[in-house]
CHARMM internal coordinates of N, CA and C (Angstrom, degrees):
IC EDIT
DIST 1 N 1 CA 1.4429
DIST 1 CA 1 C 1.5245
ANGL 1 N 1 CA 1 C 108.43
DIST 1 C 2 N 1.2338
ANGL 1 CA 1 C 2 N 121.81
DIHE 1 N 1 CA 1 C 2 N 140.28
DIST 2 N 2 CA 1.3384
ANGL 1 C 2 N 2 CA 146.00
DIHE 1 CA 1 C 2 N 2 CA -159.33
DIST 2 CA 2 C 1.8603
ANGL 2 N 2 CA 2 C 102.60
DIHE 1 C 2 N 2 CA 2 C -92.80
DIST 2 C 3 N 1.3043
ANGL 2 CA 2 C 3 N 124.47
DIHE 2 N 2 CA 2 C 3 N 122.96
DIST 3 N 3 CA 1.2787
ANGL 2 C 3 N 3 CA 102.15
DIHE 2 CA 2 C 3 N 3 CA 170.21
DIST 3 CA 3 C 1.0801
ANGL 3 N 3 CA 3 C 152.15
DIHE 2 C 3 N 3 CA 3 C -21.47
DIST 3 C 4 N 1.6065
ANGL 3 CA 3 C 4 N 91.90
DIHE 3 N 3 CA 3 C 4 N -54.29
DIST 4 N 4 CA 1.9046
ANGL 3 C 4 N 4 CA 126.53
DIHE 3 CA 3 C 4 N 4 CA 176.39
DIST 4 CA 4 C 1.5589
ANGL 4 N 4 CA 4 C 96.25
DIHE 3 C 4 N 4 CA 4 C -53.52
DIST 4 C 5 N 1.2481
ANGL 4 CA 4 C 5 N 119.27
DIHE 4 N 4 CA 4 C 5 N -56.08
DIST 5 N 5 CA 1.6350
ANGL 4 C 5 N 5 CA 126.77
DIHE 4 CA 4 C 5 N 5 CA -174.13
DIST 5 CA 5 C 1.5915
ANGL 5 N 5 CA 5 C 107.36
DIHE 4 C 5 N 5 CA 5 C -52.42
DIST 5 C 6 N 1.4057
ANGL 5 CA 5 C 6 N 108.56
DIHE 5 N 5 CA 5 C 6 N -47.40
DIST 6 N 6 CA 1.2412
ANGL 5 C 6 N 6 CA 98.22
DIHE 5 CA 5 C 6 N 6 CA -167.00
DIST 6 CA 6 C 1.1919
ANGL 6 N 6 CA 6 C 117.70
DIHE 5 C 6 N 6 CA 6 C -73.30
DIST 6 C 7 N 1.7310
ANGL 6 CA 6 C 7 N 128.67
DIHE 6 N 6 CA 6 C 7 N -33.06
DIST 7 N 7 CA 0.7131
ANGL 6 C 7 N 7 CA 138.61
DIHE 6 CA 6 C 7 N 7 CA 136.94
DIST 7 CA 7 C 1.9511
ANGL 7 N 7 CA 7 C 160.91
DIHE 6 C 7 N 7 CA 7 C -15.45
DIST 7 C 8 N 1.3359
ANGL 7 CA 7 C 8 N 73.92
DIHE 7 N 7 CA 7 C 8 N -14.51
DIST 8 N 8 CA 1.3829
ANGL 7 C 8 N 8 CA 112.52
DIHE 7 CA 7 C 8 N 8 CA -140.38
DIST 8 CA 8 C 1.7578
ANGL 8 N 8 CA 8 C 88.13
DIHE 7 C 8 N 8 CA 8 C -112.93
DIST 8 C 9 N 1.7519
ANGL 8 CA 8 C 9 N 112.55
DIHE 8 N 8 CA 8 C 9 N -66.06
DIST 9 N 9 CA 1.1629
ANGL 8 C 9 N 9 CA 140.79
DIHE 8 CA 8 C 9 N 9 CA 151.49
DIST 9 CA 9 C 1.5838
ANGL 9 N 9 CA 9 C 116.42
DIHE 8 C 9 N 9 CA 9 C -26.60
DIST 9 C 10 N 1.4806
ANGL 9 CA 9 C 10 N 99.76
DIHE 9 N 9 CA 9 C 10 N -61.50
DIST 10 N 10 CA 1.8827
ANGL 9 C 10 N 10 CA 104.95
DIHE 9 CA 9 C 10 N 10 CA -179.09
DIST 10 CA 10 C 1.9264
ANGL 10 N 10 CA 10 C 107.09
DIHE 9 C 10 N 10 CA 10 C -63.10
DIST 10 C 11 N 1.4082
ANGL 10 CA 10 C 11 N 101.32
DIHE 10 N 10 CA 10 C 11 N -34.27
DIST 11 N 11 CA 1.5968
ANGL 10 C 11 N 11 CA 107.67
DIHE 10 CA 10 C 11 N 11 CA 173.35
DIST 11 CA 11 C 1.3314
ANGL 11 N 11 CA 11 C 131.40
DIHE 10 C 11 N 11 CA 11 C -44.92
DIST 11 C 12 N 1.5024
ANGL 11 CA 11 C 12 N 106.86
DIHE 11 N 11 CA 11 C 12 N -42.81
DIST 12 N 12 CA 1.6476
ANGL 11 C 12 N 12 CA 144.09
DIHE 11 CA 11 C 12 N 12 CA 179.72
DIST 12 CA 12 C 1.0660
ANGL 12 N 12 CA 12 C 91.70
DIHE 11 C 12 N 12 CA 12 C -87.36
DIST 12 C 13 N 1.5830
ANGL 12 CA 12 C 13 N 149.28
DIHE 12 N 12 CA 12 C 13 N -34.56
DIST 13 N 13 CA 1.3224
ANGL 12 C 13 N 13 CA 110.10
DIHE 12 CA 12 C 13 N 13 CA -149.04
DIST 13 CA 13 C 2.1192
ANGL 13 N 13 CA 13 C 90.24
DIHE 12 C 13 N 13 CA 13 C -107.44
DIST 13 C 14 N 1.5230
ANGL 13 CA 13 C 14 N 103.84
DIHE 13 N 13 CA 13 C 14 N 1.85
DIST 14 N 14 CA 1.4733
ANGL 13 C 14 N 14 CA 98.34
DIHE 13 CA 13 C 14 N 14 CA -164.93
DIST 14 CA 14 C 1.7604
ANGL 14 N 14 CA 14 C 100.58
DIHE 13 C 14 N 14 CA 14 C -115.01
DIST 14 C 15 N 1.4607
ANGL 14 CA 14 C 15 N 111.48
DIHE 14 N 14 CA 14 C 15 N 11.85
DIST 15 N 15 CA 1.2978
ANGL 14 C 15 N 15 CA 129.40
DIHE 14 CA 14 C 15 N 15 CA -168.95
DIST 15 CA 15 C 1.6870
ANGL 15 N 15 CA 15 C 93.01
DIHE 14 C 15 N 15 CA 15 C -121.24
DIST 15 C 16 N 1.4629
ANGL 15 CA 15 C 16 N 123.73
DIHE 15 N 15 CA 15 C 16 N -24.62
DIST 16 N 16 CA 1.5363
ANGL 15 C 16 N 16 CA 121.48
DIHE 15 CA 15 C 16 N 16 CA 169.63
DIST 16 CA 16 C 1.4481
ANGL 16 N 16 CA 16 C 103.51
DIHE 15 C 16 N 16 CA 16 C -73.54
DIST 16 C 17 N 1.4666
ANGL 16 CA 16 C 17 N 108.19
DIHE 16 N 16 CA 16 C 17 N -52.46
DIST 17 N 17 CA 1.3535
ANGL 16 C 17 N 17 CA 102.82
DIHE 16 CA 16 C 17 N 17 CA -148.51
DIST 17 CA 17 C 1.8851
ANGL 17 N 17 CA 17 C 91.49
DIHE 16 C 17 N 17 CA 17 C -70.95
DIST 17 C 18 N 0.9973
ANGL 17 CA 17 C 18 N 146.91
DIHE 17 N 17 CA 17 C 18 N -23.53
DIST 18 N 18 CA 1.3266
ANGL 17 C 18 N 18 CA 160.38
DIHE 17 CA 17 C 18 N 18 CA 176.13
DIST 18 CA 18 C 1.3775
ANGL 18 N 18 CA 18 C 101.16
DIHE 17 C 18 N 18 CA 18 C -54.42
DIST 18 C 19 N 1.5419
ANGL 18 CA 18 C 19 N 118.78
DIHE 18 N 18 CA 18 C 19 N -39.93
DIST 19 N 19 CA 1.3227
ANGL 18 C 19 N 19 CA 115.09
DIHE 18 CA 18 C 19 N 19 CA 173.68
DIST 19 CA 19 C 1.4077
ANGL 19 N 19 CA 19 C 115.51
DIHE 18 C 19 N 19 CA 19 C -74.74
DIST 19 C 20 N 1.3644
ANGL 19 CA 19 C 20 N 116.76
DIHE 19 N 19 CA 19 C 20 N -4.36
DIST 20 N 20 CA 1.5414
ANGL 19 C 20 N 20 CA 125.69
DIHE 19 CA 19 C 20 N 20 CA -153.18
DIST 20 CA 20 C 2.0496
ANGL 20 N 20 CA 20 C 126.51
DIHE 19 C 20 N 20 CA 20 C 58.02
DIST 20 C 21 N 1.3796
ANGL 20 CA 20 C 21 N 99.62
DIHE 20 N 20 CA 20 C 21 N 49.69
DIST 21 N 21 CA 1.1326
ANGL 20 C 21 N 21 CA 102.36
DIHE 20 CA 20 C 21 N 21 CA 174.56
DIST 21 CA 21 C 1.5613
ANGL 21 N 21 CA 21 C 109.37
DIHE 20 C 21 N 21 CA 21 C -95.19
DIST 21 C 22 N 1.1953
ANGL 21 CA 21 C 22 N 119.40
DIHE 21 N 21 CA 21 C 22 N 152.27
DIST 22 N 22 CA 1.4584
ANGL 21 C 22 N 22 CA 127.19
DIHE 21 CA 21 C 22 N 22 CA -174.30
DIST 22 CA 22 C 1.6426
ANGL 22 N 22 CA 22 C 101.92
DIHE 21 C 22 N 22 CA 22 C -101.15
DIST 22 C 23 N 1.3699
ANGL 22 CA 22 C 23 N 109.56
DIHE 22 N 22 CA 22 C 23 N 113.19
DIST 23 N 23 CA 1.5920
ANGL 22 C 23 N 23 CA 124.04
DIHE 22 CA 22 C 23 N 23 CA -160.49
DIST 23 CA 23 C 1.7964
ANGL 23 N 23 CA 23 C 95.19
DIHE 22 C 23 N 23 CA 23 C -100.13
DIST 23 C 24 N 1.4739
ANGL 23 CA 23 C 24 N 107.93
DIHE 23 N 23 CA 23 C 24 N 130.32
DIST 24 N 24 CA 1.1109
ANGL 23 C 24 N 24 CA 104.97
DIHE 23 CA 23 C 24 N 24 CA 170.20
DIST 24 CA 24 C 1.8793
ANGL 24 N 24 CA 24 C 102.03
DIHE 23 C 24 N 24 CA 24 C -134.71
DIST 24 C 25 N 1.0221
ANGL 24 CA 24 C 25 N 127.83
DIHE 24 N 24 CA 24 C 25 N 162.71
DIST 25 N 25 CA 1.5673
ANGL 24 C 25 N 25 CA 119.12
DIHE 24 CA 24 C 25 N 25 CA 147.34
DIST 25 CA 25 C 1.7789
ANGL 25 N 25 CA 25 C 141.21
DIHE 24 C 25 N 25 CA 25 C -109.45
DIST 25 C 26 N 0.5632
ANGL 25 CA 25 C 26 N 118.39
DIHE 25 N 25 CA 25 C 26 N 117.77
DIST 26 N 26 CA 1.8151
ANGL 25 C 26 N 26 CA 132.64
DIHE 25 CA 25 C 26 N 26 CA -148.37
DIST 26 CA 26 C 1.4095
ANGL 26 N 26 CA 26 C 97.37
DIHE 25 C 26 N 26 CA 26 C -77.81
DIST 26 C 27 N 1.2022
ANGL 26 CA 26 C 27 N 102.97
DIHE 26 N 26 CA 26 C 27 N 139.19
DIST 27 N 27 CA 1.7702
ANGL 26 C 27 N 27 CA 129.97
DIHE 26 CA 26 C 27 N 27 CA -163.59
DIST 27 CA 27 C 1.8448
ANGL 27 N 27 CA 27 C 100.89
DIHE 26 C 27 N 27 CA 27 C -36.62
DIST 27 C 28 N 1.3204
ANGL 27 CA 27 C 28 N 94.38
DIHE 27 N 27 CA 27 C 28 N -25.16
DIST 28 N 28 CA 1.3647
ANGL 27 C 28 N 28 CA 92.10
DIHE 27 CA 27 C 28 N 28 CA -165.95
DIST 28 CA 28 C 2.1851
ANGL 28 N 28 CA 28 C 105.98
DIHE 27 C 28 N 28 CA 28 C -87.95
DIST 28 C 29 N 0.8306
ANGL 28 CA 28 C 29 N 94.17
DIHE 28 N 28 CA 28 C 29 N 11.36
DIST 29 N 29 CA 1.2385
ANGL 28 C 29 N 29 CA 116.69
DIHE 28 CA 28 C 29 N 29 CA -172.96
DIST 29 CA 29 C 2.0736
ANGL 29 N 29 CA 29 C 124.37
DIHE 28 C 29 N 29 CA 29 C 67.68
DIST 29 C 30 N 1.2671
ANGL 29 CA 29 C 30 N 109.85
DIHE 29 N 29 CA 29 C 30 N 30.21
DIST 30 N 30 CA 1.2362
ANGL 29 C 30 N 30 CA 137.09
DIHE 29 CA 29 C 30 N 30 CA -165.92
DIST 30 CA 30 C 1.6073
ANGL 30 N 30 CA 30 C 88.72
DIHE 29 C 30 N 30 CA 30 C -87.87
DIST 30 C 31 N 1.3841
ANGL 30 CA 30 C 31 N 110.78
DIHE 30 N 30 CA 30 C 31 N 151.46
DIST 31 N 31 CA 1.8541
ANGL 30 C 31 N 31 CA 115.69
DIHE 30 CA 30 C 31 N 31 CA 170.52
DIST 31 CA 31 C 1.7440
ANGL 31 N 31 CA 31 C 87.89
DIHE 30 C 31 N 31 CA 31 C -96.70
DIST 31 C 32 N 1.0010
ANGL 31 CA 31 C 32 N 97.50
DIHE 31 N 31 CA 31 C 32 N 157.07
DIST 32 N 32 CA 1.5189
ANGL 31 C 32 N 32 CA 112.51
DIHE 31 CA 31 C 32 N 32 CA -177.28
DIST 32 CA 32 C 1.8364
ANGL 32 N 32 CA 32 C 101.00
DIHE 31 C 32 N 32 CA 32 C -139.09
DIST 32 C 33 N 1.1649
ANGL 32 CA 32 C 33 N 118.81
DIHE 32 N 32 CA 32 C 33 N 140.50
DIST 33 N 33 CA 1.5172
ANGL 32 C 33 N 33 CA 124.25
DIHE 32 CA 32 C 33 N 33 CA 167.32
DIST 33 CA 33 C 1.2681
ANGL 33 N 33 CA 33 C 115.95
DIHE 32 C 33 N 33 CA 33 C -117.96
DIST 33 C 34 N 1.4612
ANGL 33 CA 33 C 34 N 131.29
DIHE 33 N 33 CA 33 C 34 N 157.54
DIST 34 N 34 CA 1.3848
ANGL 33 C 34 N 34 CA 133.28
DIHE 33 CA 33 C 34 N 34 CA 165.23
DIST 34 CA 34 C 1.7474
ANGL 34 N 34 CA 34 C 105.52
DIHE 33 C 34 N 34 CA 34 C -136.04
DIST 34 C 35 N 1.2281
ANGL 34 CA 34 C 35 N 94.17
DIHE 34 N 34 CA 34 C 35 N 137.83
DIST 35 N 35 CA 1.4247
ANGL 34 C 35 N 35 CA 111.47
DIHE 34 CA 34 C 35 N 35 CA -172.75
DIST 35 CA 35 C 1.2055
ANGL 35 N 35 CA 35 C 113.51
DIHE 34 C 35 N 35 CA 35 C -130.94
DIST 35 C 36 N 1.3315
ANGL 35 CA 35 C 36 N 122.90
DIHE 35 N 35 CA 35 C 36 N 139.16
DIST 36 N 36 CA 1.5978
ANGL 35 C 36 N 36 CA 123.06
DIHE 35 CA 35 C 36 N 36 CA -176.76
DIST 36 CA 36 C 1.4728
ANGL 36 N 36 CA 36 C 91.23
DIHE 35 C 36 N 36 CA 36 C -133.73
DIST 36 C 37 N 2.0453
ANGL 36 CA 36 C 37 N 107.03
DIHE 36 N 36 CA 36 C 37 N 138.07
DIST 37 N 37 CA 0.7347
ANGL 36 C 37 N 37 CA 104.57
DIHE 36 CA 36 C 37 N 37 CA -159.59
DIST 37 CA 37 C 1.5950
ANGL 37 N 37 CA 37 C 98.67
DIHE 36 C 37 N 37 CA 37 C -118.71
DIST 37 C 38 N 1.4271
ANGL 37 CA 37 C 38 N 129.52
DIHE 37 N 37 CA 37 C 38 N 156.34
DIST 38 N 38 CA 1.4874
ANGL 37 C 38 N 38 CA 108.21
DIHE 37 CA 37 C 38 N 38 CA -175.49
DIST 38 CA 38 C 1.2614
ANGL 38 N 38 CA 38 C 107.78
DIHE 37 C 38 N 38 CA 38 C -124.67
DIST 38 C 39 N 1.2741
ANGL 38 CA 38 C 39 N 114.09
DIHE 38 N 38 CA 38 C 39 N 132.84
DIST 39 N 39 CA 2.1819
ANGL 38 C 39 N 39 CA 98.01
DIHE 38 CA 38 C 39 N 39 CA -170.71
DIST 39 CA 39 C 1.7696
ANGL 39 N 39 CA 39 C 82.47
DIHE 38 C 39 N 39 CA 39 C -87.19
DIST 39 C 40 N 1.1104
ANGL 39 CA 39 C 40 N 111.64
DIHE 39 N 39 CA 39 C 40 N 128.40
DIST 40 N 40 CA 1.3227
ANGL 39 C 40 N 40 CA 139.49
DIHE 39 CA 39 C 40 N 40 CA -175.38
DIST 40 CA 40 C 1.9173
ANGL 40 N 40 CA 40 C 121.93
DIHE 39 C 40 N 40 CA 40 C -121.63
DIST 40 C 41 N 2.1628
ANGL 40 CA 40 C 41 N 94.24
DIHE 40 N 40 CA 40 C 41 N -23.73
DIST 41 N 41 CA 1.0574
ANGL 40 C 41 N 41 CA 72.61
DIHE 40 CA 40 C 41 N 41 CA -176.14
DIST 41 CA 41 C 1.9420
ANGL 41 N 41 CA 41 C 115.19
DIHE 40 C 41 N 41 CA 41 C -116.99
DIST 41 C 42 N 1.6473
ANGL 41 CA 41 C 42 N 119.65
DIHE 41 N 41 CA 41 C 42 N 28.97
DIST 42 N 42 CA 1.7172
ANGL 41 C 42 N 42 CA 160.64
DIHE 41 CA 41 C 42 N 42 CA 141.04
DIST 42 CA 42 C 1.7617
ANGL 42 N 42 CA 42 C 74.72
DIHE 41 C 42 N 42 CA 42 C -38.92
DIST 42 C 43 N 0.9878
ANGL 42 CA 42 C 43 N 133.97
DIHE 42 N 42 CA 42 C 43 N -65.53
DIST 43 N 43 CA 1.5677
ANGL 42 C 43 N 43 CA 124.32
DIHE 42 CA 42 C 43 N 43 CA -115.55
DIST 43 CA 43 C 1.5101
ANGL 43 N 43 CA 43 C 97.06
DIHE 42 C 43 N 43 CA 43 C -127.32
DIST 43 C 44 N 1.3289
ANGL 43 CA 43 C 44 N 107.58
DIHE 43 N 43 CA 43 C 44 N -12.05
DIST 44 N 44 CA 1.4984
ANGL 43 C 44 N 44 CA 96.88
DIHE 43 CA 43 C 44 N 44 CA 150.72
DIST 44 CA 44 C 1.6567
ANGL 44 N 44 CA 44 C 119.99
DIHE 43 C 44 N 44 CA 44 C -93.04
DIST 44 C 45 N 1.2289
ANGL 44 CA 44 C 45 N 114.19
DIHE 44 N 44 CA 44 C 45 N -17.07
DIST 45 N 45 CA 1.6692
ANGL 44 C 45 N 45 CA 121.78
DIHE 44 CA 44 C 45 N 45 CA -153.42
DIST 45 CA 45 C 1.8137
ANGL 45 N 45 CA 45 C 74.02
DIHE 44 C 45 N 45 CA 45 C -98.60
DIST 45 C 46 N 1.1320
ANGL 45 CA 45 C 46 N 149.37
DIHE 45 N 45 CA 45 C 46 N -44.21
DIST 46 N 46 CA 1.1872
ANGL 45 C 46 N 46 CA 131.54
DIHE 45 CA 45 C 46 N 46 CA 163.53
DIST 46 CA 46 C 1.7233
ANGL 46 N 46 CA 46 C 133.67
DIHE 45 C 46 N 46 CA 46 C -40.61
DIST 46 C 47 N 1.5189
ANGL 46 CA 46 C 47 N 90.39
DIHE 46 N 46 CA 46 C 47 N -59.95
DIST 47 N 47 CA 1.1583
ANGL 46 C 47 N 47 CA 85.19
DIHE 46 CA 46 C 47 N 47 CA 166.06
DIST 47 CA 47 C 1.6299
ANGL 47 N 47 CA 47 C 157.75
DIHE 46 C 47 N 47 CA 47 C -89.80
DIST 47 C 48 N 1.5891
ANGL 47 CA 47 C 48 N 82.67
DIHE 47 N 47 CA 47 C 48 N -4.58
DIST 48 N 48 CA 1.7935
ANGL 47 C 48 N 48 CA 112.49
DIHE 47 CA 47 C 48 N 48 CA 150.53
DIST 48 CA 48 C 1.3482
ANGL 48 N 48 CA 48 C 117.32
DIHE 47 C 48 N 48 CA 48 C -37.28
DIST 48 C 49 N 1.5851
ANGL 48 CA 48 C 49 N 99.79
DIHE 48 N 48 CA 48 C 49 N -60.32
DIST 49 N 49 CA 1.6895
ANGL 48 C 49 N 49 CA 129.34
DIHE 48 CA 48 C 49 N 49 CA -160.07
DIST 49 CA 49 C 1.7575
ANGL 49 N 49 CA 49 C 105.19
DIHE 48 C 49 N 49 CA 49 C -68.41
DIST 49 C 50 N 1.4886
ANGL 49 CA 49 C 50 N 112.56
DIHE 49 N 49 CA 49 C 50 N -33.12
DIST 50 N 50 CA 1.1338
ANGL 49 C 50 N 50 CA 115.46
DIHE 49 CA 49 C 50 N 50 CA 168.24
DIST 50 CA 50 C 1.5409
ANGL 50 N 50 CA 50 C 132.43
DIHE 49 C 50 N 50 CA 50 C -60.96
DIST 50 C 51 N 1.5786
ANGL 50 CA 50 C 51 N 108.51
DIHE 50 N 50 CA 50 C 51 N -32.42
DIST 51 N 51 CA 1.1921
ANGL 50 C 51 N 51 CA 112.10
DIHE 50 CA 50 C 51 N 51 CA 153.76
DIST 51 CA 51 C 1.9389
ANGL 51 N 51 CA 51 C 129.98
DIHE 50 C 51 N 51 CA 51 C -100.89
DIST 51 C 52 N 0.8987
ANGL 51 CA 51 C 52 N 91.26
DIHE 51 N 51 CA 51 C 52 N 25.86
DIST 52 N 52 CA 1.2181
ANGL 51 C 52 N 52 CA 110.82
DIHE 51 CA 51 C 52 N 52 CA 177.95
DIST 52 CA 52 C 2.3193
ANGL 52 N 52 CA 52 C 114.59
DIHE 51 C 52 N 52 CA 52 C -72.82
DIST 52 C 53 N 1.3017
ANGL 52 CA 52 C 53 N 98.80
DIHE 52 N 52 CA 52 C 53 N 120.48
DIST 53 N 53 CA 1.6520
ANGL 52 C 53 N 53 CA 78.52
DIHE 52 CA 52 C 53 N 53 CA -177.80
DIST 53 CA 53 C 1.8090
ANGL 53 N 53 CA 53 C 100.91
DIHE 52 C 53 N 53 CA 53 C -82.53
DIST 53 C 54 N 0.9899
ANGL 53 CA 53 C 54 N 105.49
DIHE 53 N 53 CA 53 C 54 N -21.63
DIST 54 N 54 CA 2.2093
ANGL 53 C 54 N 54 CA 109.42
DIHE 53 CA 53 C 54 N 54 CA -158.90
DIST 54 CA 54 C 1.5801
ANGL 54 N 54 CA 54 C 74.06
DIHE 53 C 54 N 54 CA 54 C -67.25
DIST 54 C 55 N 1.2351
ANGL 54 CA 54 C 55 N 126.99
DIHE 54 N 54 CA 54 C 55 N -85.25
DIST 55 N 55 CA 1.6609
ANGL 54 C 55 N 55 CA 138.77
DIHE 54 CA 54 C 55 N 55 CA 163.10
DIST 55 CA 55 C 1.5614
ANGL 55 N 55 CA 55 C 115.22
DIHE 54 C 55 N 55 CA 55 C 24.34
DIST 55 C 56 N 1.7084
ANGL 55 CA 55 C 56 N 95.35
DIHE 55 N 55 CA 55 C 56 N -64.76
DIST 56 N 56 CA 1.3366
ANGL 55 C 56 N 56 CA 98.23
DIHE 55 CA 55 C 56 N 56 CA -155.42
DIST 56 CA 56 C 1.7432
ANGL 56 N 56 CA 56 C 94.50
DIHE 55 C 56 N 56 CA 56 C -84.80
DIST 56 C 57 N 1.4753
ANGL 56 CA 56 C 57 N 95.52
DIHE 56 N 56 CA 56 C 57 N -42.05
DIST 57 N 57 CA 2.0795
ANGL 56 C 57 N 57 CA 84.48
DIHE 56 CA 56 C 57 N 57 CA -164.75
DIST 57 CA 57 C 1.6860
ANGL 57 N 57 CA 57 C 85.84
DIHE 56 C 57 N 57 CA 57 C -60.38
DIST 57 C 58 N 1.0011
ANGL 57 CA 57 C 58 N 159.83
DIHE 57 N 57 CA 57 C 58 N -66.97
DIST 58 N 58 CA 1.8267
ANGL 57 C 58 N 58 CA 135.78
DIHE 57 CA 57 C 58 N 58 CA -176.75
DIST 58 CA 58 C 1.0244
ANGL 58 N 58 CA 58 C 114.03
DIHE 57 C 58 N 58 CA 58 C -3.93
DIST 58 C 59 N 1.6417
ANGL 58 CA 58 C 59 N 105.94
DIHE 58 N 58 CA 58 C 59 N -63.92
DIST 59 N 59 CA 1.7979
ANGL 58 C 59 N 59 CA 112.95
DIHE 58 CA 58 C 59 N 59 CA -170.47
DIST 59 CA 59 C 0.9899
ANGL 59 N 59 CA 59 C 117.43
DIHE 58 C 59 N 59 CA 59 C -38.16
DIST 59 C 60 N 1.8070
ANGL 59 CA 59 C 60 N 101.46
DIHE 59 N 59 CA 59 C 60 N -54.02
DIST 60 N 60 CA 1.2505
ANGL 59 C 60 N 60 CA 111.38
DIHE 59 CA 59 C 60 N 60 CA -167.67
DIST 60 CA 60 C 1.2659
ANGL 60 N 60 CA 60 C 121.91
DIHE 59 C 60 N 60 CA 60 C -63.37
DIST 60 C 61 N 1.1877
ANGL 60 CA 60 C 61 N 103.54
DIHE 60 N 60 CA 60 C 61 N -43.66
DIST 61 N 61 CA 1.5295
ANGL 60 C 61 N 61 CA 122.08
DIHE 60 CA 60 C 61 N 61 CA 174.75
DIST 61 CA 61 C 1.6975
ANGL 61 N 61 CA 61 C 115.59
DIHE 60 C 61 N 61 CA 61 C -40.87
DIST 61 C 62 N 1.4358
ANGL 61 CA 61 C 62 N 109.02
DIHE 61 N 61 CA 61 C 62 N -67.25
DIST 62 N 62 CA 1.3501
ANGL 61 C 62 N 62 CA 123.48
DIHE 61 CA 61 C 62 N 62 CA 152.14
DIST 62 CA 62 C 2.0467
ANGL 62 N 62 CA 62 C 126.86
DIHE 61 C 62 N 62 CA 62 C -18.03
DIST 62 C 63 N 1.4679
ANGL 62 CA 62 C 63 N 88.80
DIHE 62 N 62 CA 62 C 63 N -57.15
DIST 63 N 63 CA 1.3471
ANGL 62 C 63 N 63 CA 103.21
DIHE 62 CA 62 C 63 N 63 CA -171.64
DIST 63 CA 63 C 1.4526
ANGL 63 N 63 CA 63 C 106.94
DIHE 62 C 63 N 63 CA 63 C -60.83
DIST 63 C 64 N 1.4443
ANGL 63 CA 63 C 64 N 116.42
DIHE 63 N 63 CA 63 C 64 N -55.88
DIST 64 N 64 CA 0.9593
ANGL 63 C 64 N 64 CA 137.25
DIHE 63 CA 63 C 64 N 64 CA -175.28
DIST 64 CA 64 C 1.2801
ANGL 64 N 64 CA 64 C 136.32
DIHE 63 C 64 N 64 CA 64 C -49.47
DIST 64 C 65 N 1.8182
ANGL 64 CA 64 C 65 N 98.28
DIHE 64 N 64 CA 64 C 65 N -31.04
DIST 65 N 65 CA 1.3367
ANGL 64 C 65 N 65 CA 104.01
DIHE 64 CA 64 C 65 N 65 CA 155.79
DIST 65 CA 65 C 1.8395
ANGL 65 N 65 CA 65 C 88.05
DIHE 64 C 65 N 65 CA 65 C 99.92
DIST 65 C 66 N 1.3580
ANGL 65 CA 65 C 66 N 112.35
DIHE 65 N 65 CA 65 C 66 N 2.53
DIST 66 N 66 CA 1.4239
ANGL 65 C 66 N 66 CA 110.80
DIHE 65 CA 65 C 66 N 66 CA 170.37
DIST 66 CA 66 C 1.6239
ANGL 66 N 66 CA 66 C 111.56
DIHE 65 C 66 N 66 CA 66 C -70.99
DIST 66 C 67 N 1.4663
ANGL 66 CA 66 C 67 N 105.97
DIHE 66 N 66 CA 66 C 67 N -140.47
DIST 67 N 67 CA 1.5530
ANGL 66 C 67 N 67 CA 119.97
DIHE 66 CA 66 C 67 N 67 CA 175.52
DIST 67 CA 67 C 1.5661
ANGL 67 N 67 CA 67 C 116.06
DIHE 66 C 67 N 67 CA 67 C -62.00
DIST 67 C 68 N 1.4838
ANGL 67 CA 67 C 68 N 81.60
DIHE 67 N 67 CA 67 C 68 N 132.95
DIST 68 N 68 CA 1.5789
ANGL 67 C 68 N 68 CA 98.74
DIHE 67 CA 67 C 68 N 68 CA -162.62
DIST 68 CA 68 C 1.7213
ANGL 68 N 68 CA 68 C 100.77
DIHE 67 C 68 N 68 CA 68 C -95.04
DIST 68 C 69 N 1.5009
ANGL 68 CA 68 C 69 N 124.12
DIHE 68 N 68 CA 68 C 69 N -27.31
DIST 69 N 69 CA 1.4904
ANGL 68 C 69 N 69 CA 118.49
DIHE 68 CA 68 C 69 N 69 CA -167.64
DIST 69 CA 69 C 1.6716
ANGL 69 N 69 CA 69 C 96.58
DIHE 68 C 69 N 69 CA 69 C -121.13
DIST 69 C 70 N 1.7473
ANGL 69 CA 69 C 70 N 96.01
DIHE 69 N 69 CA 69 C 70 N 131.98
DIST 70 N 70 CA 0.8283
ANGL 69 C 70 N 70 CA 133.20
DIHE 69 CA 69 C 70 N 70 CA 169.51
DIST 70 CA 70 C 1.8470
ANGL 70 N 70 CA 70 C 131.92
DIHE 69 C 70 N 70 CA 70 C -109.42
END
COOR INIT
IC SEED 1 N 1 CA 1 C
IC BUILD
C-alpha cells in the first residue's frame, strides 16, 4: 500500500464514521461500513405544506371539486 492510499483510506474511514456509519472489518480482512439512511426530507416537504397558506387554498380547491390545473 502506497502512502497516498493509505492515506487516502484513513480519509474515508474518518469521513464515514462522520456520517455515522458503523465500521467493521470482514474476516477477510476488507473494511466494511453500514449506513442507515433516513428519508427525512417526505417529512419535511409534508410538513412545510401543512402550514403552508398557497398549499392549503389547493386543497381546498381540490376538495371541492373546483380547479383541477395547476
Amino acid at each position: 500500500m502506497h502512502d497516498d492510499e493509505g492515506t487516502s483510506n484513513e480519509e474515508t474511514m474518518i469521513e464515514l464514521q462522520r456520517l455515522g456509519a458503523v465500521l467493521g472489518v470482514s474476516p477477510e480482512e476488507s473494511l466494511m461500513a453500514q449506513l442507515r439512511v433516513k428519508s427525512g426530507y417526505r417529512e419535511q416537504i409534508l410538513e412545510a405544506q401543512q402550514h403552508d397558506n398557497e398549499v392549503s387554498k389547493v386543497r381546498i380547491k381540490l376538495v371541492s371539486g373546483g380547479e383541477t390545473l395547476f
